[in-house]
C-alpha positions in Angstrom: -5.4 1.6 12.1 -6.9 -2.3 11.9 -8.9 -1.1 8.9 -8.1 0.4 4.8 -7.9 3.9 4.9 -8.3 4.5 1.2 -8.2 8.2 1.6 -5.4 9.4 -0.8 -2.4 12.0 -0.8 -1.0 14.1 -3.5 2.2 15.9 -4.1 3.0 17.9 -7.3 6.3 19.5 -8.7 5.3 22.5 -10.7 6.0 20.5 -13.5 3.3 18.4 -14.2 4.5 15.2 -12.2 2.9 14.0 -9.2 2.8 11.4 -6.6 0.1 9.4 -5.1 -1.8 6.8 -2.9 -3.7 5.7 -0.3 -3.4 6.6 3.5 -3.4 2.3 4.1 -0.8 2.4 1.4 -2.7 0.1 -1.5 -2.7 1.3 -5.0 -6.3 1.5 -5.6 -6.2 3.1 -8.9 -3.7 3.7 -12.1 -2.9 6.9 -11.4 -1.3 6.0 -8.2 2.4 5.7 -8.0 5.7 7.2 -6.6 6.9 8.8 -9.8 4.5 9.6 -12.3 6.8 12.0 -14.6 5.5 14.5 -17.0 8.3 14.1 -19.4 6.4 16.6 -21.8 5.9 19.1 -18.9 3.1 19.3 -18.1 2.0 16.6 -20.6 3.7 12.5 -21.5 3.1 12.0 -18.0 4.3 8.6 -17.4 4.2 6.1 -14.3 8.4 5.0 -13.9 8.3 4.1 -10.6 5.1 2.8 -8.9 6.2 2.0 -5.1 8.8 -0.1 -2.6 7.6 -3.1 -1.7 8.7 -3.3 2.0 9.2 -5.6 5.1 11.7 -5.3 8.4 12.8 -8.2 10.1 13.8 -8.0 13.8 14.7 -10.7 16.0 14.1 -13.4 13.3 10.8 -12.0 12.6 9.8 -10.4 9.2 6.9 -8.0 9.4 5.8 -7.7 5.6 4.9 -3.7 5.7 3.0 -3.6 2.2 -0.6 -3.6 1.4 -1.5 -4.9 -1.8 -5.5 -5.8 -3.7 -5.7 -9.0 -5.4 -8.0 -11.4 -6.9 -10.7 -8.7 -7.9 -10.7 -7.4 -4.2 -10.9 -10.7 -2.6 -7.4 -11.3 -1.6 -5.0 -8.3 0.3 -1.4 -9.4 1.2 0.6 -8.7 2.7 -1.7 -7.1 5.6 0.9 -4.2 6.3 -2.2 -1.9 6.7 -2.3 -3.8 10.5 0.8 -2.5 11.7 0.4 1.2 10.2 -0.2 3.2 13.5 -0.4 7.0 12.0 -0.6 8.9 9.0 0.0 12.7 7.8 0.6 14.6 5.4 1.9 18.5 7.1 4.8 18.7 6.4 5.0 15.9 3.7 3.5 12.6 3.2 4.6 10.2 6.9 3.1 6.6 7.3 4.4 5.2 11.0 4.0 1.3 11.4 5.4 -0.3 14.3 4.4 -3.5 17.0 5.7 -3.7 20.1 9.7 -3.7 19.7 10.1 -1.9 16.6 9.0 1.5 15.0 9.4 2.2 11.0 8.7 5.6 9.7 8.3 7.0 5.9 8.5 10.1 4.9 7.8 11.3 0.5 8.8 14.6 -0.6 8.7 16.2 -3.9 10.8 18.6 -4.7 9.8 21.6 -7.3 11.1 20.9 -10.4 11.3 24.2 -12.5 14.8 25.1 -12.3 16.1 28.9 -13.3 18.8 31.0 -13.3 20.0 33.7 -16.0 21.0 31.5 -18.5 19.2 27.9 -18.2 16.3 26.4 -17.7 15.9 23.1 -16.3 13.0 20.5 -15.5 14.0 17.8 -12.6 11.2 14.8 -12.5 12.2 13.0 -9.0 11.3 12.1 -5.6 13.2 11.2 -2.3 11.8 9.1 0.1 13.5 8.4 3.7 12.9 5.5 6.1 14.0 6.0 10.1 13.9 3.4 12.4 13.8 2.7 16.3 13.8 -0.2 17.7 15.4 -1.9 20.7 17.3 -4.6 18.4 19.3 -4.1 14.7 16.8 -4.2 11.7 17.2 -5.2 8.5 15.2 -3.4 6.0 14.6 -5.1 3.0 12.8 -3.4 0.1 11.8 -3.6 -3.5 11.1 -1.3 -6.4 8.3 -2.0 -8.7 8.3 -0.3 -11.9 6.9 0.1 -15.5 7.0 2.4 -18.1 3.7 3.4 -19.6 1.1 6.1 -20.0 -0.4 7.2 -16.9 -3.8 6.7 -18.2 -3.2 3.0 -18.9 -2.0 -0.2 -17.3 1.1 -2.0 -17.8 1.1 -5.9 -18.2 3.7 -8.9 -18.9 4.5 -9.1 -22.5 7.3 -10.3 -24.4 8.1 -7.4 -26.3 8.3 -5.9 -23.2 12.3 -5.7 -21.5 13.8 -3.6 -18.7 17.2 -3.4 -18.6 19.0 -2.1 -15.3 23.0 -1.1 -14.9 24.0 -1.1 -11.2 26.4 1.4 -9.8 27.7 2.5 -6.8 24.7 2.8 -4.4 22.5 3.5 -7.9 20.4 2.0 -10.2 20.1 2.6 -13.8 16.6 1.6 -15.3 14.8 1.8 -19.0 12.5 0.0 -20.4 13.2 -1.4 -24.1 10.5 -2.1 -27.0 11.1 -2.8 -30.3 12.4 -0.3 -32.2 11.7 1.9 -29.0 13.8 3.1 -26.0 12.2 4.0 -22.7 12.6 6.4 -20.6 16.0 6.2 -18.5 15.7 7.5 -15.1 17.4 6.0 -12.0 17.3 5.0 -8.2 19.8 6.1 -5.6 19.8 5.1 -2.2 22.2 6.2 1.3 22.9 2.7 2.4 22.6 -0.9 1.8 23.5 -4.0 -0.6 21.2 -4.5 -3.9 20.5 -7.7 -5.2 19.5 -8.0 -8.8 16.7 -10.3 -9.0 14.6 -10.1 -12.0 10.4 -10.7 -11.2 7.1 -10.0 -12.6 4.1 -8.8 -10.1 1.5 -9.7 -12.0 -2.5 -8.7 -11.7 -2.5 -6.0 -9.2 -6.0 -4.9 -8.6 -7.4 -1.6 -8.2 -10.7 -1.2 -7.1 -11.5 2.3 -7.6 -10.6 1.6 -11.5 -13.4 -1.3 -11.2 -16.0 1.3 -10.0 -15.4 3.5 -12.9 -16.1 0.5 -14.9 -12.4 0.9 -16.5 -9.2 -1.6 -16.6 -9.1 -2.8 -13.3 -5.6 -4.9 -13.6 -1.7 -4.4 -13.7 1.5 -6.4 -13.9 4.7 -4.6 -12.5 8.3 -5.6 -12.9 10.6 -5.4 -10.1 14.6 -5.5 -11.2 15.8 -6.5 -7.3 15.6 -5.8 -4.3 18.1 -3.9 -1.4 18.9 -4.9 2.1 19.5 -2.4 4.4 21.2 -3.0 8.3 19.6 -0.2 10.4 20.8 0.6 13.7 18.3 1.5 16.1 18.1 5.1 15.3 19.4 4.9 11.4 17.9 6.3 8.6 17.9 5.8 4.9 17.3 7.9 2.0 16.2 6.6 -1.5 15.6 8.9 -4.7 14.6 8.2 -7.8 15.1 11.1 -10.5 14.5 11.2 -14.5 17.5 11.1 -16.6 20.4 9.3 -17.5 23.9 9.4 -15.6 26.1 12.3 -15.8 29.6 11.3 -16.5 31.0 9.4 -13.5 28.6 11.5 -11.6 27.3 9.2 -8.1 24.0 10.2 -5.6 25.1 11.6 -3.1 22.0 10.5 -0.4 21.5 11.0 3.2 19.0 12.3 5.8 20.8 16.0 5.3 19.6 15.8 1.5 16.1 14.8 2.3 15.9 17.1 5.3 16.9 20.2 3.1 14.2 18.6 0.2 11.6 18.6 3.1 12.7 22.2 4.4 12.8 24.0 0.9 9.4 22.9 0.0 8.4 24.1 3.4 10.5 27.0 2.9 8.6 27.8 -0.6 5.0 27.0 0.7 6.1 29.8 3.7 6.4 32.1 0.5 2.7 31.6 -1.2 1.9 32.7 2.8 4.1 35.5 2.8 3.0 37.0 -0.7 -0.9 36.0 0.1 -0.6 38.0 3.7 1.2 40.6 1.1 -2.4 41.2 -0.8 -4.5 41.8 2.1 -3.9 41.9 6.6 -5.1 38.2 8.2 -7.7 40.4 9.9 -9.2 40.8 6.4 -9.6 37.4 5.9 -12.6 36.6 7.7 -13.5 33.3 9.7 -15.9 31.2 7.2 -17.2 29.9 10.8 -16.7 29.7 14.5 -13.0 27.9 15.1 -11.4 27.5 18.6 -8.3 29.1 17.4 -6.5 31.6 15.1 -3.9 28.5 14.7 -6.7 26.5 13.5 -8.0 29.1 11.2 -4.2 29.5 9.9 -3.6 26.1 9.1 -6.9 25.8 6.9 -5.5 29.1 5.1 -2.3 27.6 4.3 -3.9 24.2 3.7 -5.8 26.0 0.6 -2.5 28.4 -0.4 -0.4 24.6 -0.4 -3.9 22.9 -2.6 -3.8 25.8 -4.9 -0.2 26.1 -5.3 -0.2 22.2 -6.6 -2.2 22.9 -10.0 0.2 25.9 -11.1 2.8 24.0 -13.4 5.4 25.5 -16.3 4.0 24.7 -19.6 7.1 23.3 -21.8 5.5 24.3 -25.3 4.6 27.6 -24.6 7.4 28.5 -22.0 4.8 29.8 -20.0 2.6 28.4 -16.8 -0.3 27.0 -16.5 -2.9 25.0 -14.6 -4.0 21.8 -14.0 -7.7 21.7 -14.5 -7.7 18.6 -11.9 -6.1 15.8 -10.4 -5.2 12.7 -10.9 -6.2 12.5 -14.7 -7.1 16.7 -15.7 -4.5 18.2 -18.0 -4.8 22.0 -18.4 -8.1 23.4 -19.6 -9.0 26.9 -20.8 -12.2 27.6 -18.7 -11.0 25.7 -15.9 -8.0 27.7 -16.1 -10.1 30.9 -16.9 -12.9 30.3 -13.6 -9.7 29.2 -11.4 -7.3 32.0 -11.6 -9.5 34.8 -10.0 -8.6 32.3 -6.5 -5.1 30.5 -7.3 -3.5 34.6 -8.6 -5.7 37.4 -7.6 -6.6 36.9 -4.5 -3.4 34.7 -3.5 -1.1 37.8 -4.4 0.3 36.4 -7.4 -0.5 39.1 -9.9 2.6 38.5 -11.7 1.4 34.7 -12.7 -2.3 36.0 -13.4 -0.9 38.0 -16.0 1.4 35.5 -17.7 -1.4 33.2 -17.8 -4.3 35.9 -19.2 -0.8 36.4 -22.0 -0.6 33.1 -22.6 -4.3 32.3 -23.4 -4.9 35.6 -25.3 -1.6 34.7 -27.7 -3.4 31.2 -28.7 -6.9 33.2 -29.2 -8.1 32.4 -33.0 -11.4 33.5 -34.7 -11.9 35.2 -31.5 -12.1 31.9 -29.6 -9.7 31.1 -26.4 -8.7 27.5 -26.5 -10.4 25.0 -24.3 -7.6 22.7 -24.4 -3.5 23.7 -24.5 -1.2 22.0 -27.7 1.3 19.3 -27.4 4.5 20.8 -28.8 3.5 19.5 -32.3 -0.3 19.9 -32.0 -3.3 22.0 -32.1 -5.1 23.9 -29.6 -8.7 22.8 -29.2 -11.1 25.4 -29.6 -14.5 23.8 -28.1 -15.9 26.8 -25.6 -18.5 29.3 -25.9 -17.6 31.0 -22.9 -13.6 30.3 -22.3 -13.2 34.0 -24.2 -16.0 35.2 -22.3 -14.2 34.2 -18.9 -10.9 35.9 -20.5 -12.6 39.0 -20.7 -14.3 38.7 -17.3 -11.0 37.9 -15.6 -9.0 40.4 -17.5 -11.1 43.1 -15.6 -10.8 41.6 -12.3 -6.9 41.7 -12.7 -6.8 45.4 -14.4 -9.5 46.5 -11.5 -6.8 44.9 -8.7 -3.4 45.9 -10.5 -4.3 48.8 -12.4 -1.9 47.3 -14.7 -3.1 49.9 -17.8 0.1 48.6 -20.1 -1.3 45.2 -20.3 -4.8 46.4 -21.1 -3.0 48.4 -24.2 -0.6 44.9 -24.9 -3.9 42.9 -24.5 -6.8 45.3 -26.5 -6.3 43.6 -29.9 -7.5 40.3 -28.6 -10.2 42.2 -26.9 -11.1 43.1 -30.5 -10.6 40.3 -31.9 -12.9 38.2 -29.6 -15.7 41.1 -29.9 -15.6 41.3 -33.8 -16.0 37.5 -33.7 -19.0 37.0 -31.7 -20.3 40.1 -32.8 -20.0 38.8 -36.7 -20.0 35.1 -36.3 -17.6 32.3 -36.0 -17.1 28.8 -35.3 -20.2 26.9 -34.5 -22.6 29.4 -35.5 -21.3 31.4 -32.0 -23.1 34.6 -33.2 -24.7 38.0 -31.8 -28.6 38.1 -32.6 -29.2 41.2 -34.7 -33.0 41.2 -33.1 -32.3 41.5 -29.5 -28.2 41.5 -29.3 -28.0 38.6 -27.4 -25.1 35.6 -28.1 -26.6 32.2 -29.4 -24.4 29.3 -31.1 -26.1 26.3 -33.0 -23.8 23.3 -33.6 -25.5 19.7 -33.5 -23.7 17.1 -31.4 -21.2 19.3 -29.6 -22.0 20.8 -26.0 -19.5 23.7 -26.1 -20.7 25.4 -22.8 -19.4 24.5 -19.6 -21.7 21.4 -18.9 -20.3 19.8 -21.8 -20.1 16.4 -21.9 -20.8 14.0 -25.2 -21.8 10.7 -24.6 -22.3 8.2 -27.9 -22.6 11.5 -30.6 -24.8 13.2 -28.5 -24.5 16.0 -25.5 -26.4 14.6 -22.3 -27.5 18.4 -21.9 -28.0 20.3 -24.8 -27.5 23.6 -24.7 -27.7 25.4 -28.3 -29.3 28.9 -28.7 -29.2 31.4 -25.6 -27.6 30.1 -22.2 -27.9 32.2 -19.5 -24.5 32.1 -17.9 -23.1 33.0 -21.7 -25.5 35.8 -22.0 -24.4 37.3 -18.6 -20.8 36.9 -19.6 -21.8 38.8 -22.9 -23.4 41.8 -21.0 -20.5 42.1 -18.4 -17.7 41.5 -21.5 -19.8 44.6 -23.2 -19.8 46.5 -19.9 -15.4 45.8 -19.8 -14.9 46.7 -23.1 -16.7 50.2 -22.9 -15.0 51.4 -19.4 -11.3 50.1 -21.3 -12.0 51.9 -24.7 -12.7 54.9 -22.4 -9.7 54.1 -20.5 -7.8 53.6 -23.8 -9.0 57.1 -25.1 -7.9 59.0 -22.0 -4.3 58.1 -22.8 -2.3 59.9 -25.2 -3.4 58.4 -28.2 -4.3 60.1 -31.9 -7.5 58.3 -32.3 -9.4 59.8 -29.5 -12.5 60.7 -31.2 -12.5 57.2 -32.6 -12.6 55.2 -29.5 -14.8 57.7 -27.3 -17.2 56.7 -30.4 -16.7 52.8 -30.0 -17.3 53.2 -26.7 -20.7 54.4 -26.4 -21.4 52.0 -29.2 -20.4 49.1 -26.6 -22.2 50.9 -23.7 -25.5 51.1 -26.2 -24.7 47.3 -27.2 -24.4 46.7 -23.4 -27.7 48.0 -22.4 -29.5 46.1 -25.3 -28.3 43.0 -23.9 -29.2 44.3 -20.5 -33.3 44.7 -21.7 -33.6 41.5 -23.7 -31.4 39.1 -20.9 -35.2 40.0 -19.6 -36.0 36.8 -22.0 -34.8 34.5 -19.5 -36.9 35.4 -16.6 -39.8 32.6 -15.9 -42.3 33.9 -13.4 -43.9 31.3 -12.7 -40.7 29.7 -11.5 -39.5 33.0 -10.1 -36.4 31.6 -11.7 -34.4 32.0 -14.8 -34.7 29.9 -18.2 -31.6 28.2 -18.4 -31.8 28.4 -22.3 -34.2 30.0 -25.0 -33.3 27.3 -27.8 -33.0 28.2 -31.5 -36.8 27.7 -32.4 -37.8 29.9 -28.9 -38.5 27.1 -27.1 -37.6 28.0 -23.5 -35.7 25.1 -20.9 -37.6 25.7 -17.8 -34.8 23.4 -15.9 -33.2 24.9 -12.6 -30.0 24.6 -13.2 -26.8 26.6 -10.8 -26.3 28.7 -14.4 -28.5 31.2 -13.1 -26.6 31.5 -10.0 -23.0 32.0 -12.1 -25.2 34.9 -14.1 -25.8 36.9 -10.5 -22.3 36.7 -9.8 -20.6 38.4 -12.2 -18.3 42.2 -11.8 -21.4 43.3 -14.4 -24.6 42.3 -13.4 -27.4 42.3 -15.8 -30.3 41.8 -13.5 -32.1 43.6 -11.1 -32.7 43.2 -6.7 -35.8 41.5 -6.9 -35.3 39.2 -9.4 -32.3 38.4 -8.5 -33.2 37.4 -4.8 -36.2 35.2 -5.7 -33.8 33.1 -8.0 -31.3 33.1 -4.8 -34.3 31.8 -2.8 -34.9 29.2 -5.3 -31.3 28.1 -5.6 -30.7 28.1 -1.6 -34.1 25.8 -1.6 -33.4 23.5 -4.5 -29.6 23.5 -5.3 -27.4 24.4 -2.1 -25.8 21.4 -0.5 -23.1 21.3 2.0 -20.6 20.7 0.0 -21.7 23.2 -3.5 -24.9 23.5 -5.6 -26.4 20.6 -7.4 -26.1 20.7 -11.7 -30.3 20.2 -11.5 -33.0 20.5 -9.8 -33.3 17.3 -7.8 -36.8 17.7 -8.8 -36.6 17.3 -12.1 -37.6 14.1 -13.5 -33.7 13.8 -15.4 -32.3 14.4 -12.0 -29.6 11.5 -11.3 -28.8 11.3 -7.2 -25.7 9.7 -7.7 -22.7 9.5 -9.7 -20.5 6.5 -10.1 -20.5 3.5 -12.1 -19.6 2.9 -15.6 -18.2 6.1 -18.0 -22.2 5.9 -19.5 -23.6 6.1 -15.9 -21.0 8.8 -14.9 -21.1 10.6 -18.0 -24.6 10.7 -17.8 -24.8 11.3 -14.6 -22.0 14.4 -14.7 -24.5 17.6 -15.2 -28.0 16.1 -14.0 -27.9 16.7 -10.5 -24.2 16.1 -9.0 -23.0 18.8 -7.0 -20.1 21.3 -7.7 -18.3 22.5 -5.3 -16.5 25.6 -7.3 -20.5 26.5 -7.6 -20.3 27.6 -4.3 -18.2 31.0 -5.4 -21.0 32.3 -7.4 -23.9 31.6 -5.1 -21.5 33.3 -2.1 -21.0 36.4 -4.3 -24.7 36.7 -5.9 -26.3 36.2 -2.4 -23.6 39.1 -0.8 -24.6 41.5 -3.7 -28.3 40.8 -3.2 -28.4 39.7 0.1 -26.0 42.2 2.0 -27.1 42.4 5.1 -27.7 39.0 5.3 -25.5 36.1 6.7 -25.0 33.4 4.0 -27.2 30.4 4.2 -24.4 27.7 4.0 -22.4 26.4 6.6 -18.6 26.3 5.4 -17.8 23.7 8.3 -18.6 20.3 5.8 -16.4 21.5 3.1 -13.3 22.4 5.3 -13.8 18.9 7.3 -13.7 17.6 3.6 -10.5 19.6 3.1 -8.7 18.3 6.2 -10.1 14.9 6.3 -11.9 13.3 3.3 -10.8 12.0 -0.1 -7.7 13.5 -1.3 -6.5 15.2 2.5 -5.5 18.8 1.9 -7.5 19.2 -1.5 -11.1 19.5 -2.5 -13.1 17.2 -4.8 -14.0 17.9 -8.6 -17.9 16.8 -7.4 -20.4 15.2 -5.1 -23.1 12.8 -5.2 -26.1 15.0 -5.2 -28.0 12.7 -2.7 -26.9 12.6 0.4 -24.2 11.9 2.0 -22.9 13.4 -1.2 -19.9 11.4 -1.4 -16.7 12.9 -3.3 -16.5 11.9 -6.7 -14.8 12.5 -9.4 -10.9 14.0 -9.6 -9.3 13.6 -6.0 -8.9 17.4 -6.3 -9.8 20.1 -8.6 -8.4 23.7 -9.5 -11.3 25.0 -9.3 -13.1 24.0 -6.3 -10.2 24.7 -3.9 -9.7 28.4 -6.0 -13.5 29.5 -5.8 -12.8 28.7 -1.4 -9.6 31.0 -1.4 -11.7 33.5 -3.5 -14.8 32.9 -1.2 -12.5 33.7 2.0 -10.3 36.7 0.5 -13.4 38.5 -0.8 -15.0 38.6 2.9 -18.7 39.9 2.2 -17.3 42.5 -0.5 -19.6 42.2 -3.2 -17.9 43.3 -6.6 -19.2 45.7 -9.3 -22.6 47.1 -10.1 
């Protein structure tokens, strides 16, 4: 591999934490590290240990294994990149490098860190990491950590104020960094065999180029505390770990290949489970081949490819004892719509109806003023409540569990916040988010917020404004009404005292429905053969083609007719569909921006004007198979897999893509929603949902 493979690799612990890099090994951006801790699960995450710097003598010669960017990009030393001869990731993370007497393998694995039994609950932040060598001559091996201490989102440089201090044991390292008036975090470094050296050194100005494109600090110094020497045999391994926490007592790692085997087989052993519970939900022969394969082994690794992608967002949520999911990788926390649009892929159709319905609790217990938080608390802060439509998705996915489960208990635990969200909109609440007595549709008015799902601010003001009546939110208010009438006539057939009472609400909701129903007939422009993607608060129609549309065909309740429906479908499939998701706009559109990258004004800008989204490609698949039954879906799932397996972050799917071609991943390395709408796409096989 004589060239930098800068594709990256992820590995999660259920926690928060996560690991990453490059395939060539280079840190190429600040999120990138070996440990990156989430001390707050899932939230303080916090780079500890960023990498081993590495080299292997043999025979008098040392080989220096690393790969490091300096000097703005100009300068890469070592070269260790040269010698790497193969990379994978099934069943963890494995770089091979080798020459022609010598072979050194590396293998990462993090293990889950949620911890349970009757009594306790425990969080473990660490990761083991094992090095095997053959070779026709004895080795030595000499490696050393690099470390810092700081906020995942920021770099780390060389300042006085700035001390690590380090307490050497028996085969183990003690590290924390010390401030000022503030203590670190303590967390230590274990290893099987070998002699460590302390030998205190600053690295300073790493480069990372990716953090240059975004037009974002580009720079980092990292402290190394020593280094370790290790003799290998031809044939020897050694295991390292490095964990969170102080020592316990006179407590010493006990490290060798049998640890890191059983680390390696559990996580394979737990990944065999998602599998096992998935296959539980539905037969293999109901999950249908997105397109022609040469094996069922091939189509059975892509499957468990997505179970493994989706299984890395779910992570236990410390301030609310309760999971959640991580809207995105490297830099997403936990979002409420993200959440709301994932679970549908990641629960329902993965078999995990237990964790869909501890995560539809846990967002229904923060609903206030009938609004669903878009962003989860710290332990001593507020939720943010800045979506339209993360209620709306509540509701909507809250009937796709009930309709799977049948779960009726939780629809009587959860009917209050159905009330409580319906009164709201239906009355008013925060930003003007109220129903239209005229024509019973949903509008919101708030100047400079965007608090639909294209939402992004730039300098005070939103890049695309969507105030008054957005399609998608509309269609999400006519399928909420269409819920909330079959569950109060569900409610009512139970034994209950107020019978009459709810029989009554519930034609009142089916009457409200079917008002909504006539006037969504606002939004159809015919001389687009399209839908308006807003009618704004003075009337004033947006005749943009925007994917919105498409999410207002796929919903359990649809609000629009055959023939409508198909022509925007044909307009979509002609304007929007990409290989890899549909485009945010029209590429015909004179705001249309090709490509994203750049600067956070160029990106920002750039976010919702034409860049593709991959978790798009759900709704158009289930609006075209409700429309377009008989007919095979025009898109060919083949570039999006071959992205799965081989592009960006291997095993995961991009946030976006550049809307031009060759529409280049962008964005987070991988998203909960992109990989969830292609595990829903491939579990609903052709079954369109609902009316």
């Amino acid at each position: 591999m004589n060239y930098l493979d800068r594709r990256e690799w992820l590995l999660t612990n259920g926690l928060g934490s996560f690991a990453s890099g490059t395939v060539c090994d280079a840190r190429t951006r600040t999120y990138h590290g070996w440990l990156i801790a989430a001390l707050d699960p899932p939230r303080r995450r916090t780079l500890l240990f960023s990498h081993l710097d590495t080299s292997l003598e043999v025979s008098g010669k040392i080989w220096a294994l690393s790969t490091n960017f300096w000097n703005g990009g100009k300068t890469i030393d070592p070269v260790g990149y040269q010698f790497l001869r193969s990379f994978e990731t099934d069943p963890v993370p494995q770089w091979v490098w080798g020459h022609q007497q010598w072979q050194l393998t590396r293998q990462l694995v993090m293990p889950y860190g949620l911890v349970e039994d009757e009594q306790t609950r425990q969080f473990h932040h660490r990761i083991l990491i094992q090095y095997s060598y053959q070779g026709s001559d004895v080795a030595t091996l000499r490696l050393r950590p690099l470390i810092a201490d700081r906020d995942f989102h920021h770099q780390q440089f060389d300042e006085e104020n700035l001390q690590f201090s380090q307490l050497v044991g028996h085969q183990c390292l003690y590290l924390q960094a010390m401030r000022p008036g503030q203590v670190g975090t303590p967390w230590q470094l274990g290893w099987s065999a070998g002699e460590y050296q302390p030998d205190e050194l600053w690295y300073r100005n790493y480069y990372y180029p990716e953090e240059n494109q975004r037009g974002l600090g580009d720079r980092e110094d990292l402290y190394s505390p020593g280094y370790l020497t290790i003799s290998l045999e031809p044939g020897a391994t050694v295991t390292l770990e490095a964990r969170v926490g102080c020592p316990q007592g006179t407590t010493e790692f006990q490290l060798n290949a049998q640890v890191f085997e059983a680390a390696v087989q559990g996580e394979q052993e737990r990944q065999n489970q998602l599998v096992a519970i998935a296959a539980g939900g539905a037969g293999d022969d109901e999950i249908r081949y997105p397109y022609p394969m040469q094996s069922q082994q091939e189509w059975e690794t892509i499957w468990r490819q997505l179970l493994k992608a989706g299984d890395q967002f779910i992570a236990w949520c410390a301030s609310i004892s309760s999971p959640t999911v991580m809207a995105g990788y490297p830099w997403f926390n936990d979002w409420g719509r993200d959440t709301l649009i994932a679970l549908p892929g990641l629960t329902l159709a993965t078999g995990r109806f237990s964790l869909a319905r501890g995560l539809l609790q846990t967002f229904g217990s923060y609903c206030r003023d009938g609004l669903i938080p878009n962003t989860f608390p710290d332990a001593e802060s507020e939720p943010i409540y800045n979506s339209i439509d993360a209620s709306l998705w509540w509701l909507e996915t809250l009937g796709l569990y009930l309709e799977i489960t049948q779960d009726w208990d939780f629809l009587i635990e959860q009917y209050p916040t159905v009330r409580k969200i319906y009164k709201a909109y239906t009355a008013g609440t925060r930003y003007n988010i109220q129903v239209d007595a005229v024509d019973g549709l949903l509008t919101w008015e708030a100047p400079d917020v965007a608090i639909t799902w294209m939402d992004v601010v730039l300098d005070g003001q939103p890049i695309t404004p969507r105030q008054g009546k957005a399609i998608e939110i509309n269609a999400l208010w006519y399928s909420a009404l269409c819920w909330i009438a079959k569950w109060t006539e569900k409610m009512a057939t139970g034994e209950v005292k107020d019978r009459v009472r709810l029989l009554h609400q519930a034609q009142n909701y089916i009457k409200q429905a079917q008002q909504v129903k006539t006037s969504l007939q606002k939004f159809w422009n015919p001389e687009q053969k399209y839908f308006y993607d807003t009618i704004e608060p003075d009337d004033h129609r947006n005749t943009q083609i925007r994917p919105n549309a498409v999410v207002a065909l796929s919903l359990y309740h649809c609000g629009f007719g055959s023939n409508q429906a198909r022509q925007v479908l044909q307009v979509a499939r002609d304007r929007l569909l990409t290989p890899y998701g549909l485009r945010s706009l029209d590429r015909a559109d004179p705001e249309y921006i090709g490509y994203y990258g750049g600067d956070r004004w160029h990106r920002d800008s750039a976010y919702h004007q034409g860049t593709v989204w991959s978790w798009l490609i759900g709704s158009f698949s289930r609006a075209w198979k409700r429309f377009y039954p008989r007919d095979p879906l025009p898109f060919d799932w083949k570039p999006l897999l071959d992205h799965l397996q081989h592009q960006a972050c291997l095993g995961s799917i991009s946030e976006i893509f550049d809307g031009d071609k060759p529409h280049l991943p962008q964005g987070a390395i991988a998203q909960a929603w992109s990989v969830a709408e292609l595990i829903r796409c491939f579990r609903e096989q052709g079954t369109a949902n609902g009316e």
